[in-house]
GUKEMAR-908132 format. One record per atom (N, C-alpha, C): residue in one letter; x, y, z. Coordinates in steps of 0.02 Angstrom, whole numbers, padded with zeros to 5 digits, always signed. Each point is the difference from the previous one (the first is absolute). Layout:
N
AXYZ ...
END
This chain:
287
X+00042-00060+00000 X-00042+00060+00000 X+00044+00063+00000 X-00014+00052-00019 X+00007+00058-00025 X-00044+00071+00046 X+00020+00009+00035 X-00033+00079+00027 X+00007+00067-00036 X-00043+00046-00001 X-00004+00048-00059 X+00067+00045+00005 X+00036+00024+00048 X+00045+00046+00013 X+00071-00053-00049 X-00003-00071+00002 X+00053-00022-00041 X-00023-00018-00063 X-00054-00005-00026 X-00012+00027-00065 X-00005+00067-00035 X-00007+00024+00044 X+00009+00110-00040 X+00049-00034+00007 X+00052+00006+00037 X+00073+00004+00007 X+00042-00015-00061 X-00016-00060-00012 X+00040-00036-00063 X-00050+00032-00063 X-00041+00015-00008 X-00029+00033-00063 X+00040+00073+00026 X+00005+00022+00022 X+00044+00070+00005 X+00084-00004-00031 X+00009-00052+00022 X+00088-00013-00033 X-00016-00049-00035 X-00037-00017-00050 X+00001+00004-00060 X-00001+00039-00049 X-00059+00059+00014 X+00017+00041-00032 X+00035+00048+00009 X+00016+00005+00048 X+00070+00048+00028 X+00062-00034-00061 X-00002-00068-00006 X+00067-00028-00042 X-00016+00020-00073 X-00049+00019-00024 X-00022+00020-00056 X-00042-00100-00025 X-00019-00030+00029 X-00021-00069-00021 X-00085+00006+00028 X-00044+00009-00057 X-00057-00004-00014 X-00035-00059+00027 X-00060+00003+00080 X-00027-00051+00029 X-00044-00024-00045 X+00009-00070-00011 X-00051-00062-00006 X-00050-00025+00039 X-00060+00006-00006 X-00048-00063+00038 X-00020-00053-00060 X+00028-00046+00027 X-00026-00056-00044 X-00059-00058-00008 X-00044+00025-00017 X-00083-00075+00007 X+00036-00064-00004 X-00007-00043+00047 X+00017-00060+00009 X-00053-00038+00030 X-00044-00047-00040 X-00066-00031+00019 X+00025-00083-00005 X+00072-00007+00014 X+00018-00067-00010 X+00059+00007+00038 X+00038-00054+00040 X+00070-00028+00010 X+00042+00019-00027 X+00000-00027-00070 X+00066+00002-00061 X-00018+00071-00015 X-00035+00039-00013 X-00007+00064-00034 X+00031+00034+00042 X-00030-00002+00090 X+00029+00043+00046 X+00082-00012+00013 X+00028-00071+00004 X+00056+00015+00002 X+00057+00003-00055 X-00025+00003-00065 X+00038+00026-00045 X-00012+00073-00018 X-00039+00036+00036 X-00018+00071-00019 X+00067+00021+00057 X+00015-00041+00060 X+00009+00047+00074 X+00075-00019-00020 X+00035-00075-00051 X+00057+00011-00004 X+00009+00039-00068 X-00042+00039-00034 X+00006+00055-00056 X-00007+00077+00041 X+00033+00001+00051 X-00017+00081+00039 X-00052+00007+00015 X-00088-00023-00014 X-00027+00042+00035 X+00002+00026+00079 X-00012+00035+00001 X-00017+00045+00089 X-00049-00011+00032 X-00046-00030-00020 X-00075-00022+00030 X-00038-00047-00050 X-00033-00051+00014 X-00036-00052-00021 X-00069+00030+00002 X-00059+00001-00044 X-00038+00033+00009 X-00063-00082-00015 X-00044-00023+00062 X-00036-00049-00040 X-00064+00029+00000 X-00025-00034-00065 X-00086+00030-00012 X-00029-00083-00020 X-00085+00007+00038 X-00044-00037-00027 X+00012-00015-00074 X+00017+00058-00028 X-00049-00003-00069 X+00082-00033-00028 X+00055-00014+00025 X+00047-00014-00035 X-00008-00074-00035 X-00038-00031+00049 X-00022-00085-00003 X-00035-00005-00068 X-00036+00070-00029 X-00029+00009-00057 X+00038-00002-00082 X+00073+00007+00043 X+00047+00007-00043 X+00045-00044-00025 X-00005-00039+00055 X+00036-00082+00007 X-00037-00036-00048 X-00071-00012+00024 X-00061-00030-00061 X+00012+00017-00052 X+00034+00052-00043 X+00000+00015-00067 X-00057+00022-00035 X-00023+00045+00049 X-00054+00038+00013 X+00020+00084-00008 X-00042+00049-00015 X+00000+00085+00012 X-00015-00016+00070 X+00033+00057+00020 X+00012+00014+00065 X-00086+00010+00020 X-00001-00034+00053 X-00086-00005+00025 X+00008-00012+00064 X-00046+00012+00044 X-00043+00010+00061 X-00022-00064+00009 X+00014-00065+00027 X-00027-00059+00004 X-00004-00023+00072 X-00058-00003+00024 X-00040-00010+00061 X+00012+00037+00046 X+00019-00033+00061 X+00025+00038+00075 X+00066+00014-00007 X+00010+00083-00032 X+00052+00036-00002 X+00064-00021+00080 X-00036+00029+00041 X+00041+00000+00061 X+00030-00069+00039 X-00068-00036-00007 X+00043-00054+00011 X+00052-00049-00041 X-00020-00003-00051 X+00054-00027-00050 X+00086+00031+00012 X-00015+00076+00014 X+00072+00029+00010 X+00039-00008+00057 X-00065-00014+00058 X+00032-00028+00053 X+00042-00064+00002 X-00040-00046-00060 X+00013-00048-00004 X+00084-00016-00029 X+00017+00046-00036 X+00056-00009-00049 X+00049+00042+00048 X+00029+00037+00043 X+00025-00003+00048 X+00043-00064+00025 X-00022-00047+00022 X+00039-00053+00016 X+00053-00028-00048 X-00023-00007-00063 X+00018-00005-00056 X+00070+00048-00019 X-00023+00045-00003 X+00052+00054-00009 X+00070+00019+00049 X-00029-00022+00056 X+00027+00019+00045 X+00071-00036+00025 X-00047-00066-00033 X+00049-00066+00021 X+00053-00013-00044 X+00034+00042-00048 X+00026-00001-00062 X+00045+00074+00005 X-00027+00056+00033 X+00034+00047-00011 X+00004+00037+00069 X+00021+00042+00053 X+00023+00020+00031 X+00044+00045+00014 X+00031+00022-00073 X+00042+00089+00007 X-00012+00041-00015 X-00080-00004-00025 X-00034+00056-00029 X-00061-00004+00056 X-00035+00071-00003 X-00070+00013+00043 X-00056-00034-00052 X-00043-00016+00011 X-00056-00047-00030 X-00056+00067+00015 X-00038+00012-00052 X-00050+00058+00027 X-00060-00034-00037 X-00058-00007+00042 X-00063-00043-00023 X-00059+00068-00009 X-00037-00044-00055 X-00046+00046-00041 X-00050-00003+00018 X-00048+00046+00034 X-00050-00005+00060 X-00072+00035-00041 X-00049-00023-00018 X-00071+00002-00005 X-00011+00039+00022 X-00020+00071+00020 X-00015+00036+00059 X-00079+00003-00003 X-00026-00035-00045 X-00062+00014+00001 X-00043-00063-00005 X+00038-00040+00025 X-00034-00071-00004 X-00053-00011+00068 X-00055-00002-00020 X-00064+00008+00045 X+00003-00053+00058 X+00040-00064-00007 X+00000-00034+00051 X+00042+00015+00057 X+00042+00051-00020 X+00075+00013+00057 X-00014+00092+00001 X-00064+00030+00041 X-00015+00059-00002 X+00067+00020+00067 X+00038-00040+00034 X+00033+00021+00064 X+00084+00013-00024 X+00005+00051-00036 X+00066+00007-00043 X+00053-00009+00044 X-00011+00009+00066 X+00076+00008+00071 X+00009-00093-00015 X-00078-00033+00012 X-00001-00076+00004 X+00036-00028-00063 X-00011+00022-00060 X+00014-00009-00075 X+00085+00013+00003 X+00013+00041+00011 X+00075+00018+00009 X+00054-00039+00057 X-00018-00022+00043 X+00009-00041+00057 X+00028-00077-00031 X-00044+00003-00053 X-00002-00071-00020 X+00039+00011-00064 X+00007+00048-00031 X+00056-00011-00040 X+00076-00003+00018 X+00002+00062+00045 X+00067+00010+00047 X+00009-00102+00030 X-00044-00025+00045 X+00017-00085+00024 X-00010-00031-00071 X-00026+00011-00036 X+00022-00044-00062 X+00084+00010-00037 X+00051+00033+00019 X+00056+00043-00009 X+00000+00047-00069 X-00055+00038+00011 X+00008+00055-00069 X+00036+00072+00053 X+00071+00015-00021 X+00019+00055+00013 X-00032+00065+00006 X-00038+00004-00056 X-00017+00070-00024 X-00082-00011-00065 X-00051+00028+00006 X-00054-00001-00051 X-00007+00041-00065 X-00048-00008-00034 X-00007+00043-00048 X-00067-00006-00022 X-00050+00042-00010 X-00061+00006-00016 X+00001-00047-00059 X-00024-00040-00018 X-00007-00061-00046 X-00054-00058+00024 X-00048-00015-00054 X-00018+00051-00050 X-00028+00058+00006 X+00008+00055-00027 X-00017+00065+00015 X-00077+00026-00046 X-00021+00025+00032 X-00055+00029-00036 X+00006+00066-00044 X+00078+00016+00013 X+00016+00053-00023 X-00001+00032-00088 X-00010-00071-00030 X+00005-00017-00066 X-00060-00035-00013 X-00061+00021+00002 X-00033-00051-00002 X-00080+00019-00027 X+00035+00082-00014 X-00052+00040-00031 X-00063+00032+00051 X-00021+00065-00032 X-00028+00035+00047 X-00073-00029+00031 X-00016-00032-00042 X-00073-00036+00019 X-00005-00047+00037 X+00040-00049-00011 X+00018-00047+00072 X+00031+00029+00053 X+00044+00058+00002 X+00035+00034+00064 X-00078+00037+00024 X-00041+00012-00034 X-00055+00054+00048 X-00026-00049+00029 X-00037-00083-00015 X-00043-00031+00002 X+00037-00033+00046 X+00062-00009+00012 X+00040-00030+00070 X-00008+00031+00050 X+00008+00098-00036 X-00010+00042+00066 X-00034-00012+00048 X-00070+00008-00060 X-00072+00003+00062 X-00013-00056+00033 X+00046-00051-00001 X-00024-00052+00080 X+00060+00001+00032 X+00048+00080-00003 X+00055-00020+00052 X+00066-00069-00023 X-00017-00008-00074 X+00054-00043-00004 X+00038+00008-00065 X+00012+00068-00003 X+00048+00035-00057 X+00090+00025+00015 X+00008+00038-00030 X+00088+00014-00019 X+00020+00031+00073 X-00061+00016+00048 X+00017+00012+00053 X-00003-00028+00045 X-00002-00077-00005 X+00014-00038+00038 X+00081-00026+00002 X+00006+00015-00076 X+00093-00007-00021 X+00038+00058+00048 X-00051+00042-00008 X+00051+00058+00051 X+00000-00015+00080 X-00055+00000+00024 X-00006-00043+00068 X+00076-00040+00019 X-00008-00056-00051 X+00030-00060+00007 X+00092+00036-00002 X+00012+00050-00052 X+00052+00009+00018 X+00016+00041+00037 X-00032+00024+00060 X+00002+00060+00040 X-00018-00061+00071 X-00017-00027+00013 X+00007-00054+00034 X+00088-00055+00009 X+00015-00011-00073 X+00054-00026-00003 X+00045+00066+00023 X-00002+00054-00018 X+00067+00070+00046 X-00031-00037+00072 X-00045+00022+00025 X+00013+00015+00067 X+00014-00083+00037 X-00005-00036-00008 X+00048-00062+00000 X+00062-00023-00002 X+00028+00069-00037 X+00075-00008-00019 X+00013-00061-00054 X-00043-00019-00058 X+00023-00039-00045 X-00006+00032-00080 X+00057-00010-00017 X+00008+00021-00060 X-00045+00020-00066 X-00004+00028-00023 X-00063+00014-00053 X+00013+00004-00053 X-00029-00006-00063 X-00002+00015-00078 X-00057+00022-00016 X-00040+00047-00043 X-00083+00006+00009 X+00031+00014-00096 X-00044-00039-00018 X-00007+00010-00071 X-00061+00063-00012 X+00004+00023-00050 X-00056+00075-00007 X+00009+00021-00079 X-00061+00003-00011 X-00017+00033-00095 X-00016+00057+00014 X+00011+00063+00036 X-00026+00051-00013 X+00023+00045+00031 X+00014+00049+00006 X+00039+00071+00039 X-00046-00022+00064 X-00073+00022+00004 X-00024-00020+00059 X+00002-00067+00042 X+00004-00029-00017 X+00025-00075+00035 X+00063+00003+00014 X+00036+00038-00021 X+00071+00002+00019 X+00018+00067+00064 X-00033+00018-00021 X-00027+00063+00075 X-00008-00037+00046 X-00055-00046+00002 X-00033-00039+00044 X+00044-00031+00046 X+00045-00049-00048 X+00049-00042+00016 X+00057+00004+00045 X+00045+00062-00019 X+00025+00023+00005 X-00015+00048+00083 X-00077+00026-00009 X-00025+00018+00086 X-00003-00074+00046 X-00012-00051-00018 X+00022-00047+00045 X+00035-00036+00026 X+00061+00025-00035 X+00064-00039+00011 X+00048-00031-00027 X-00037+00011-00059 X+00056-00064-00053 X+00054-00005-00009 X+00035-00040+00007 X+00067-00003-00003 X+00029+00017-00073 X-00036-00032-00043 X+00019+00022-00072 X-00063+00003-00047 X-00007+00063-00031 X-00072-00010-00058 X+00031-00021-00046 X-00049-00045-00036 X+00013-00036-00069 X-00047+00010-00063 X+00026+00061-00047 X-00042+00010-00027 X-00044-00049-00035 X-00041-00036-00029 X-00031-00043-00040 X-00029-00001-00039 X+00029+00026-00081 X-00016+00003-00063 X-00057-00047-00022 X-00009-00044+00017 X-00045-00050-00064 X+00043-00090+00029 X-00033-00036-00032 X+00019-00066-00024 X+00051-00009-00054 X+00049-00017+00033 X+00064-00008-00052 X-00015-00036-00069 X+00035+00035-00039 X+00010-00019-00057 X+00047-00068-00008 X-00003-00020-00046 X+00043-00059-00044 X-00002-00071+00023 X+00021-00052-00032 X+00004-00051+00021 X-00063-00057-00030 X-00016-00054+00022 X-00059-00046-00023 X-00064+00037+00012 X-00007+00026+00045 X-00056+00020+00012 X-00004+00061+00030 X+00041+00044-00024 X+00012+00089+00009 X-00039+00032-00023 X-00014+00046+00043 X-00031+00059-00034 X+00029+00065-00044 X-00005-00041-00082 X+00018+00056-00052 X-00016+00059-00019 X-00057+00006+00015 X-00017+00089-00018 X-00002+00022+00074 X+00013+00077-00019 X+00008+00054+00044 X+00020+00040+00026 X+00037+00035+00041 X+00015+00062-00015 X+00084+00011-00028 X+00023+00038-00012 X+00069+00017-00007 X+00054-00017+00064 X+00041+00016-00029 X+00066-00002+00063 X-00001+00067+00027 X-00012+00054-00057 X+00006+00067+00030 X-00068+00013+00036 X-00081-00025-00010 X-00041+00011+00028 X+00012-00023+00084 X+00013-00080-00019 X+00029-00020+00072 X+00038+00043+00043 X+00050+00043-00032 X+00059+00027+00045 X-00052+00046+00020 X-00035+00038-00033 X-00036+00066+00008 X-00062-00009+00061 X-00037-00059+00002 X-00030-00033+00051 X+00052-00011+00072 X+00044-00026-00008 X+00041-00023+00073 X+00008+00082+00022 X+00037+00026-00036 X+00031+00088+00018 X-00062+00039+00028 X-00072+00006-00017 X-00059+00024+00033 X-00007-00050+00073 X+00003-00073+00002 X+00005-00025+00052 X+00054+00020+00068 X+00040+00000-00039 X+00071-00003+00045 X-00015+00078+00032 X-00008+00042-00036 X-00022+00074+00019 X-00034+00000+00047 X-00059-00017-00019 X-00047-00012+00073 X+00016-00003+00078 X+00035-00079-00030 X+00030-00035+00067 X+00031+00036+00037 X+00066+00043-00037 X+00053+00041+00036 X-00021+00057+00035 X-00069+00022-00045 X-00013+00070+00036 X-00041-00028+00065 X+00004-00058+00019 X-00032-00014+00071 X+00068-00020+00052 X+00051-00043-00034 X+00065-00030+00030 X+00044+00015-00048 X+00035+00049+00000 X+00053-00009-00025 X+00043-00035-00013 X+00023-00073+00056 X+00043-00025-00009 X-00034-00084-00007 X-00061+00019-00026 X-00022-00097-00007 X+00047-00029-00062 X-00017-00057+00019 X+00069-00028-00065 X-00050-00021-00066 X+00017+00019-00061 X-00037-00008-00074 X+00012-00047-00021 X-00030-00070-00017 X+00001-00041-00042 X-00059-00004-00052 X+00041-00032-00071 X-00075-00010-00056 X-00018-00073-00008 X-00051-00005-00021 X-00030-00054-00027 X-00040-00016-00083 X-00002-00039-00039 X-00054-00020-00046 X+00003+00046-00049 X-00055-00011-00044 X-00012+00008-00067 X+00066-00010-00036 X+00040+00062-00044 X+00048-00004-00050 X+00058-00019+00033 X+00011+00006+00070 X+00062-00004+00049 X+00007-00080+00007 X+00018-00034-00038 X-00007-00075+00005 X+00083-00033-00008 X+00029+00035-00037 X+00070-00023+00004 X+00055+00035+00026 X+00058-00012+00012 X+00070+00057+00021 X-00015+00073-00038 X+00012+00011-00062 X-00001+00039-00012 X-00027+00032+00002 X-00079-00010+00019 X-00056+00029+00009 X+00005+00032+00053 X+00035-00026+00073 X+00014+00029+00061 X+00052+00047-00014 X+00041-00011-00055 X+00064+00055-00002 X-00025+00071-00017 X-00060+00003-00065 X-00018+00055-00008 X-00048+00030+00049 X-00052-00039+00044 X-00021+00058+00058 X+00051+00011+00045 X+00043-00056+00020 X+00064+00032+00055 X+00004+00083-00002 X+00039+00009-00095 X+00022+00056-00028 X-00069+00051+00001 X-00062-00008-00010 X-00034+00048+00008 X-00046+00007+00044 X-00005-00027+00059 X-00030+00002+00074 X+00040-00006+00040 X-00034+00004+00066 X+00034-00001+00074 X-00002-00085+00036 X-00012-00039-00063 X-00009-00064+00020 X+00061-00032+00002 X+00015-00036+00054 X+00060-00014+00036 X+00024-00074+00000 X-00068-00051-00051 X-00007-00068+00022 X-00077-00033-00046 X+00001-00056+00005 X-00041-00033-00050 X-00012-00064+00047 X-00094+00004-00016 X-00033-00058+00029 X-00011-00027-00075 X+00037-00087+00008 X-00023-00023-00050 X-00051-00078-00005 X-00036-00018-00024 X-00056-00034+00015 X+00015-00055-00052 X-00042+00030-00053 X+00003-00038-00061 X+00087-00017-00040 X+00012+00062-00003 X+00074+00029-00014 X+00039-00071+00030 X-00036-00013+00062 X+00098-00056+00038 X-00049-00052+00005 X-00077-00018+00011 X+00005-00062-00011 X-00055-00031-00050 X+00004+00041-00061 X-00048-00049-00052 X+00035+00004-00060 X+00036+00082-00028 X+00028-00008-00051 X+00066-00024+00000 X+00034-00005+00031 X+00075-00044-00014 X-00014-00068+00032 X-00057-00042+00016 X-00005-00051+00011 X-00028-00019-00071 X-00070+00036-00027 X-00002-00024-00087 X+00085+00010-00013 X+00009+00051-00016 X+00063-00021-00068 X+00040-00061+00023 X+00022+00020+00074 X+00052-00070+00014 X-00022-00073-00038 X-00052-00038+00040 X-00026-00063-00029 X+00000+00005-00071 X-00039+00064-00034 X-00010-00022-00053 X+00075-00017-00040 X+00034+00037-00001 X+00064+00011-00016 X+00039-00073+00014 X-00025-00033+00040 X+00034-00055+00027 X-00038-00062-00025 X-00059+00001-00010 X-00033-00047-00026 X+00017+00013-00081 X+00008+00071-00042 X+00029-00002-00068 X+00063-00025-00002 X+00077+00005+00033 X+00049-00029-00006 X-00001-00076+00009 X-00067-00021+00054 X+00051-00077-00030 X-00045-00032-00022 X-00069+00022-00031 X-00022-00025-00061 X+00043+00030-00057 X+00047+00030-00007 X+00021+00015-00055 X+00047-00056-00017 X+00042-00020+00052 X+00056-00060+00015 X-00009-00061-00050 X+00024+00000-00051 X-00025-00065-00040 X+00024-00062+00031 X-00003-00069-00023 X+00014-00070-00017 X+00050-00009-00033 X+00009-00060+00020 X+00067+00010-00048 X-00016-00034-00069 X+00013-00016-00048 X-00019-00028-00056 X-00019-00053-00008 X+00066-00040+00035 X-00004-00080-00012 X-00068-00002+00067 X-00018+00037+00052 X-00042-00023+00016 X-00074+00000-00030 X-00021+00066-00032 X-00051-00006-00046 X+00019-00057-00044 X+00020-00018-00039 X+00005-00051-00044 X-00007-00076+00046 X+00000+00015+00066 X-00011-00104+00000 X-00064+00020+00055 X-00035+00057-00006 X-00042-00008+00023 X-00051+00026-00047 X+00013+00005-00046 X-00059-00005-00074 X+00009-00079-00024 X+00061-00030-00007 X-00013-00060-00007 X-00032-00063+00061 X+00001+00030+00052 X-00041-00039+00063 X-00085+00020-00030 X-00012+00049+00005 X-00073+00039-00024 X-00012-00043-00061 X+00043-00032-00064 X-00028-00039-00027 X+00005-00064-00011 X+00017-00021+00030 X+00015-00057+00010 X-00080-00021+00060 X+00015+00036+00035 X-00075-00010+00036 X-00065-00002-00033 X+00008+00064-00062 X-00063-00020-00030 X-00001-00033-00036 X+00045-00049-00018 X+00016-00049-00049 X-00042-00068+00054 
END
């Protein structure tokens, strides 16, 4: 386990070294500990990652919270030099006791949370229609304003200058802006906005945030921001310090890998003389 004062810490001298923080989605063993011996700085697990494993678009499949509780053990038991930060429902109607909800992630060993899945993205008509029974984007804020005064680490993902106000008044350890559903891959999302729209979206976010905390820490997320380079160009034109990656670390370099690996050694021929006495076995049989 991980307490929040030694996670700022080491995200501070990172980027103090000029080396750009990673959170990495790890909804598996092998994913989490080949992400944690590739540098990341934090393991980030989500429900919806299991969506991703299936060979599935990233989806919402059953009991969010407990499933994440569930993968904890999993993760945990495999990796150990990184903080593990679990992705918390805040609006899941069966766990209305967020101190109780949080309790149980902290004894399940999640270091640090992050509003996931967020309602933050999820369009204005379902965010009103969550409102009015008390189980909307401000239950995400609750939940991370609960996790400050606890002293456990925070991430609050946010689509909007105002949600990032929000966020940012409760404590967050780091806002994450959240463009969209990443692009590329088997089952990416191809259309949509620019790289420069994206940048132009995080920079109204990040604005927000600062004019409430100046010193919260900026990370991005999603839509066009899906590969390295993609993080290199908002680095250069935002105050974003670090990259939550989801899809990015564990769906698209798991397609190319396999596939890539299943094309090389089907490519691997026979050797000759073995095709030849096994066309003559093939007829000889049908003889």
């Amino acid at each position: 386990m991980f307490d929040r004062p030694e996670i700022l810490a080491k995200i501070t001298a990172q980027v103090a070294a000029g080396k750009a923080v990673l959170a990495a989605a790890s909804s598996c063993g092998l994913v989490a500990k080949c992400a944690a011996l590739g540098g990341a700085d934090m393991l980030v697990v989500y429900s919806t990652g299991l969506s991703r494993l299936m060979g599935l678009p990233t989806s919402r499949i059953g009991d969010s919270n407990a499933r994440t509780l569930e993968l904890a053990a999993e993760i945990r038991n495999v990796v150990s030099s990184v903080p593990v930060i679990g992705g918390v429902e805040a609006w899941d109607p069966l766990r209305l006791d967020l101190d109780d909800l949080l309790d149980k992630f902290w004894a399940a060993g999640f270091s640090g949370v992050i509003n996931y899945p967020t309602i933050s993205t999820m369009g204005e008509k379902w965010r009103e229609r969550r409102g009015r029974v008390g189980l909307g984007f401000e239950r995400e804020v609750e939940m991370i304003a609960a996790a400050r005064k606890k002293n456990i680490f925070s991430l609050a993902y946010v689509a909007s200058p105002h949600d990032a106000k929000a966020m940012a008044s409760a404590g967050a350890d780091c806002i994450v802006p959240h463009v969209g559903a990443t692009r590329g891959g088997l089952v990416g999302h191809e259309e949509g906005q620019s790289i420069e729209e994206a940048i132009r979206r995080i920079n109204d976010i990040n604005d927000a945030a600062q004019a409430v905390r100046p010193d919260v820490t900026l990370l991005c997320h999603g839509g066009e921001i899906a590969e390295p380079q993609d993080t290199s160009e908002v680095y250069r034109s935002t105050g974003c310090v670090g990259f939550v990656g989801a899809s990015s670390i564990e769906r698209i370099p798991i397609e190319r890998a396999v596939k890539a690996a299943a094309e090389e050694f089907k490519a691997v021929p026979l050797p000759r003389e073995r095709q030849h006495s096994l066309q003559n076995l093939h007829r000889g049989t049908n003889e």
